[in-house]
C-alpha positions in Angstrom: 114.7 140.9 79.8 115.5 140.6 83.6 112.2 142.4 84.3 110.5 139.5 81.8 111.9 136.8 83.3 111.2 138.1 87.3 107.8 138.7 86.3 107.6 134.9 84.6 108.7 133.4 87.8 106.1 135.2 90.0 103.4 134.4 87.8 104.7 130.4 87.9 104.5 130.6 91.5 101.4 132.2 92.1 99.5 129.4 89.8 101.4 126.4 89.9 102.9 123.9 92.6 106.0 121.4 91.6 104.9 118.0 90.7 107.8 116.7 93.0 106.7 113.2 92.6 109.2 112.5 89.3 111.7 114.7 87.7 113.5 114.8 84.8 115.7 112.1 85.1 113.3 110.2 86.7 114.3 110.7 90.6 112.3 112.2 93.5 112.0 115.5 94.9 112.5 115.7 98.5 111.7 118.9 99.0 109.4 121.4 97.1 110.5 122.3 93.3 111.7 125.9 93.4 113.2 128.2 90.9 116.9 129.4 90.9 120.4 128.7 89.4 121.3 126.2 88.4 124.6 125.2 85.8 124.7 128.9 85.2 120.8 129.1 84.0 118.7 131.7 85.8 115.0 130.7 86.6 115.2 127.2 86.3 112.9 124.6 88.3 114.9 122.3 90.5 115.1 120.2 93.8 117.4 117.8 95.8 116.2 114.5 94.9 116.6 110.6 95.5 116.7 107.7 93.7 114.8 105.3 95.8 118.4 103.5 96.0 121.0 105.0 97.3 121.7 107.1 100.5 125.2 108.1 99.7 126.1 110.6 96.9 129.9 111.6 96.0 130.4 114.2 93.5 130.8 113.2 90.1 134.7 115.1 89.3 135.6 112.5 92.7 134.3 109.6 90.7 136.3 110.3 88.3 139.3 110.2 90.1 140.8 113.5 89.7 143.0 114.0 92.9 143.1 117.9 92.3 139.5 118.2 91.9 139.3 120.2 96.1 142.6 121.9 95.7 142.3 123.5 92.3 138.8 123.8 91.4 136.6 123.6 94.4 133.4 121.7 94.9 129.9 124.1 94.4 126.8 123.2 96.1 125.5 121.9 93.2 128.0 119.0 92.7 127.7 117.9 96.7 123.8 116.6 97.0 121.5 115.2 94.2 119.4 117.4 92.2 117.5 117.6 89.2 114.9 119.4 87.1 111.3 119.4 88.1 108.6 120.5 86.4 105.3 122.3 88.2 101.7 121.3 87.7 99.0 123.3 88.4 97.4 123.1 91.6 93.5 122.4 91.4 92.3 122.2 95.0 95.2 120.1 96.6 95.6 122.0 99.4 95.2 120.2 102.3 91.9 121.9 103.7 91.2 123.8 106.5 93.1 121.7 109.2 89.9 120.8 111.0 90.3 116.9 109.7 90.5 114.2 112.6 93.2 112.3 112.5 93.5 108.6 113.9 96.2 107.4 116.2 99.2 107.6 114.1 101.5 103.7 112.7 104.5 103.6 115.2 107.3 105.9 113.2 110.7 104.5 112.5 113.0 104.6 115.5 115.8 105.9 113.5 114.9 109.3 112.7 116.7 112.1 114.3 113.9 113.6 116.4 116.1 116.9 117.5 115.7 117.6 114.3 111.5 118.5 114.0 110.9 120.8 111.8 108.1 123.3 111.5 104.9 123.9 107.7 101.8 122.7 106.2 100.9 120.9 103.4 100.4 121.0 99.4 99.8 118.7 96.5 100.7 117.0 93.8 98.4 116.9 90.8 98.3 113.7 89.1 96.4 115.3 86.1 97.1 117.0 82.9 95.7 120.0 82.9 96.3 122.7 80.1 99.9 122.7 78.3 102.5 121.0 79.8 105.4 122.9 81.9 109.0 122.9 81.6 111.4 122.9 84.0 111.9 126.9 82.9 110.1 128.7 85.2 107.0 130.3 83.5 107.3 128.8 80.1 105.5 125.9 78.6 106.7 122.9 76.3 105.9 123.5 72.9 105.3 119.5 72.0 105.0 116.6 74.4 107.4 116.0 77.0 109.3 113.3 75.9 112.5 110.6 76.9 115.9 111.4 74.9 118.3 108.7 74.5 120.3 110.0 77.8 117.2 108.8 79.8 116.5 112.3 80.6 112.9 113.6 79.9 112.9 116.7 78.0 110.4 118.9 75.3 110.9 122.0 72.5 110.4 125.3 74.2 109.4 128.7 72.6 113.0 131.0 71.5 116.1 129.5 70.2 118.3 129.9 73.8 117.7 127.2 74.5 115.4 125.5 72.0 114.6 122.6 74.2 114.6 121.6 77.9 114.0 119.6 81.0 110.3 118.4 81.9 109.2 116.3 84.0 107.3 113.0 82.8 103.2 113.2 84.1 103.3 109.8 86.5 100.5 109.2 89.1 101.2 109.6 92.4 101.3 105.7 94.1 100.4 105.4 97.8 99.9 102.0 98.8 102.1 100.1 101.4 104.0 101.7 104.5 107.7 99.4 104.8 108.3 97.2 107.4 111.6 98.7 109.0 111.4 102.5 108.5 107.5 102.8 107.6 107.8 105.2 105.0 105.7 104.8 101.6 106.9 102.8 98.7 107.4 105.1 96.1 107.9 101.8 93.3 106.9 98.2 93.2 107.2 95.9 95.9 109.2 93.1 94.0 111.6 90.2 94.7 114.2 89.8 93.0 116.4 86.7 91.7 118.0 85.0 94.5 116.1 87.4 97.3 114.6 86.0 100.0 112.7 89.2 100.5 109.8 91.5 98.8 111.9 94.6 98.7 110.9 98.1 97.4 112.3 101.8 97.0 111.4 104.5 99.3 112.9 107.9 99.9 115.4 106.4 102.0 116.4 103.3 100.0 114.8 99.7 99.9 113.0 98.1 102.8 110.9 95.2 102.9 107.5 95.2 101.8 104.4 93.0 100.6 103.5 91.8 97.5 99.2 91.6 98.8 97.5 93.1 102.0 97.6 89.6 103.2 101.1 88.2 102.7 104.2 89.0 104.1 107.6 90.1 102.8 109.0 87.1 102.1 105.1 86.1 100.0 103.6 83.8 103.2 100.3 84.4 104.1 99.5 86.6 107.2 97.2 84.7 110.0 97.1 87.8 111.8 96.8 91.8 111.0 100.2 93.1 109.6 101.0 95.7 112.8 103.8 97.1 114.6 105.7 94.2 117.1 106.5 95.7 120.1 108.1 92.6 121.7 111.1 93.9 118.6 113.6 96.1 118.9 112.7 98.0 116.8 109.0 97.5 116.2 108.6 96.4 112.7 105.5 95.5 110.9 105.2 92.0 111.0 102.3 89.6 111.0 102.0 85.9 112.2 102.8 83.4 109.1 101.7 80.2 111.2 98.3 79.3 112.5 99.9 79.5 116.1 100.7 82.8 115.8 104.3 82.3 117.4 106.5 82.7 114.0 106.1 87.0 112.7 108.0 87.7 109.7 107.9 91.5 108.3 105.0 92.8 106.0 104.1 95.6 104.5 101.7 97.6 106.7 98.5 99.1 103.6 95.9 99.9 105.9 97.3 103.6 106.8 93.6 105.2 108.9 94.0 109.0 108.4 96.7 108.6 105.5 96.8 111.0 102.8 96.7 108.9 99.7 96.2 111.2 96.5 99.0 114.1 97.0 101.9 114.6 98.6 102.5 116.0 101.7 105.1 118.8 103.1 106.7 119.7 106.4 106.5 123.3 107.5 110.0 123.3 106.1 108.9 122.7 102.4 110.4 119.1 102.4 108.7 116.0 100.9 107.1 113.9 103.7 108.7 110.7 103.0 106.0 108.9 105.4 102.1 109.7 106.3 101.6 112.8 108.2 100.2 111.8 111.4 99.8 112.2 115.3 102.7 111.4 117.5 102.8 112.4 121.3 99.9 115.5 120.5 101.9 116.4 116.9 101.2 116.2 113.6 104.8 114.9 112.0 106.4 112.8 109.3 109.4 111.1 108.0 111.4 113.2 106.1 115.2 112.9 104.4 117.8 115.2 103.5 121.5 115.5 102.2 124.0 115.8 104.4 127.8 117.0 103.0 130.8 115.4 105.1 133.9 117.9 104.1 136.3 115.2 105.6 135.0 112.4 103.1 133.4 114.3 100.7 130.8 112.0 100.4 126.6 112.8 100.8 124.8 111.1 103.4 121.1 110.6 103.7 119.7 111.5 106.9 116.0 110.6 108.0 114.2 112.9 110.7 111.1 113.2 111.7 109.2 117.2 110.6 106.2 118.6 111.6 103.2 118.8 109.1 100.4 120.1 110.9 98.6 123.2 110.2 100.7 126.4 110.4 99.3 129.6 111.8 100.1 132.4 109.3 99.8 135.9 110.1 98.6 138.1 107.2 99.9 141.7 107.0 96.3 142.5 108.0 96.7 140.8 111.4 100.3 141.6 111.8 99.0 145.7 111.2 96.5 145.3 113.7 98.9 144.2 116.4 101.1 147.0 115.6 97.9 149.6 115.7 97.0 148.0 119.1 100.3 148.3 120.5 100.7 151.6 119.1 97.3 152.8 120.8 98.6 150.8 124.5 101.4 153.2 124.2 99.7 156.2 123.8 97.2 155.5 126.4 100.0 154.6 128.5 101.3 157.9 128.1 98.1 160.5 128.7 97.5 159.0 131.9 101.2 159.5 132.6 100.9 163.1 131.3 97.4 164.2 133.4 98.1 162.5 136.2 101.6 164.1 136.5 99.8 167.3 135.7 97.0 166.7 138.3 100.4 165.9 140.8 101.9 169.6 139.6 98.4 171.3 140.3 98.2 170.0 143.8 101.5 170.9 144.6 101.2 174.6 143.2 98.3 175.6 145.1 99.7 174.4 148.5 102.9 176.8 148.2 99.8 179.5 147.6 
């Protein structure tokens, strides 16, 4: 059964790619789906996800109130970031080519990100599609039905067996890649909406809301832009804004939707396998993007959400073919090395016998 279920996983990873753009419960992956344990269930399909909102996650049993929840029981890794269930979609020619694309001069990147923290892999996708049976979020099996909302607000489907007869799935949403946000100029992952009482057109991104616009041509609080929606460099901190006056002299934020050299249909990756939170594009002679993770405080035991910038660009991967043809060349250095060693300290002990003759 072990054997089985290996073997299940293998095959799920050699044919299909996580649809990381919604899970289960409706969150985000921010990194690639992956199979492991999870609740005490082997070869299940998860990731560390947000929910567009919030950038701080404490541990449920701490909600709760339960004072004894660090002494007695201990926290696992599983109660100390967000994660949920993810279900892979098969990959039909999403890869991201054969890294000989031009890319344009990249949109100024937020100035908050960490940049100590650049990572190093290459791309993927997301496929938007439905093609063949739908997956669960049990690696290697299908849904036998539709994949479907229960009454938690949880997506979830029948699966083949009776342990369990059901599980998580992952609801097919196309990916939406529109507007990069004013402040930290990562992609709006939801509507750019104002709500009751806002002054503001607001909208989630993998690091929370920033300020967006409602149309190419408007800015985030709805005027209309008499000039092109670009980075202001006389700011602090550089934030889209556009002119909302004929003068030109009063710049309020917008939404920045003319991204050149933007992937638009599928997600993007860092080296590291996390979920590009921004475009990948040129800075300073790399290829990078925007990119949040979870990160445990043991003092508060609280979960913050850290942005840093990772790198995106094409990774040079040996195959086992190159790497054994470096080995055979050093191999053959070596033994080169050493016949010349060995005649020429034979030539040395020839000369050296026939002088004492």
């Amino acid at each position: 059964a072990v054997t089985a279920v290996k073997t299940a996983v293998v095959r799920a990873l050699g044919s299909v790619q996580g649809s990381e753009w919604m899970t289960s419960g409706s969150h985000h992956c921010i990194e690639r789906c992956r199979p492991g344990t999870r609740k005490e269930l082997d070869a299940v399909l998860w990731c560390p996800v947000v929910d567009g909102v919030s950038t701080e996650h404490r541990p449920a049993a701490m909600e709760s109130g339960r004072p004894s929840v660090h002494e007695e029981d201990g926290l696992s890794e599983e109660d100390k970031y967000m994660w949920d269930y993810c279900t892979p979609a098969t990959v039909e020619g999403l890869e991201g080519g054969d890294g000989s694309e031009e890319f344009e001069e990249a949109v100024v990147l937020p100035e908050r990100v960490n940049r100590t923290k650049r990572q190093s892999g290459y791309g993927g996708g997301f496929n938007p599609g439905n093609s063949g049976r739908t997956a669960s979020s049990l690696a290697g099996i299908n849904c036998d039905g539709e994949c479907t909302e229960n009454f938690g607000g949880k997506f979830n489907c029948n699966v083949p067996g009776s342990n369990p007869n059901n599980f998580f799935c992952s609801p097919n949403v196309p990916l939406k890649r529109e507007q990069l946000t004013s402040h930290n100029k990562l992609w709006c992952i939801g509507d750019c909406l104002r709500g009751s009482g806002n002054d503001y057109y607001q909208c989630k991104t993998l690091f929370g809301y920033d300020r967006c616009s409602p149309q190419e041509d408007r800015s985030s609080s709805g005027k209309t832009c008499f000039s092109p929606c670009q980075p202001n460099y006389e700011s602090e901190h550089h934030h889209y804004q556009c002119a909302t006056d004929e003068t030109k002299e009063q710049q309020e934020d917008c939404g920045y939707w003319h991204v050149a050299g933007a992937k638009k249909d599928a997600l993007e990756y860092t080296n590291d396998d996390q979920v590009c939170a921004g475009p990948c594009l040129e800075q300073e002679g790399d290829l990078v993007c925007g990119q949040v993770g979870w990160v445990w405080n043991e003092d508060e035991m609280v979960s913050s959400l850290q942005m840093s910038l990772g790198s995106c660009g094409p990774q040079q991967k040996m195959s086992w073919t190159y790497i054994g043809i470096i080995i055979g060349c050093v191999v053959a250095a070596v033994l080169v090395i050493a016949l010349i060693a060995f005649f020429v300290s034979k030539r040395k002990y020839s000369q050296a016998a026939t002088r004492d003759y």
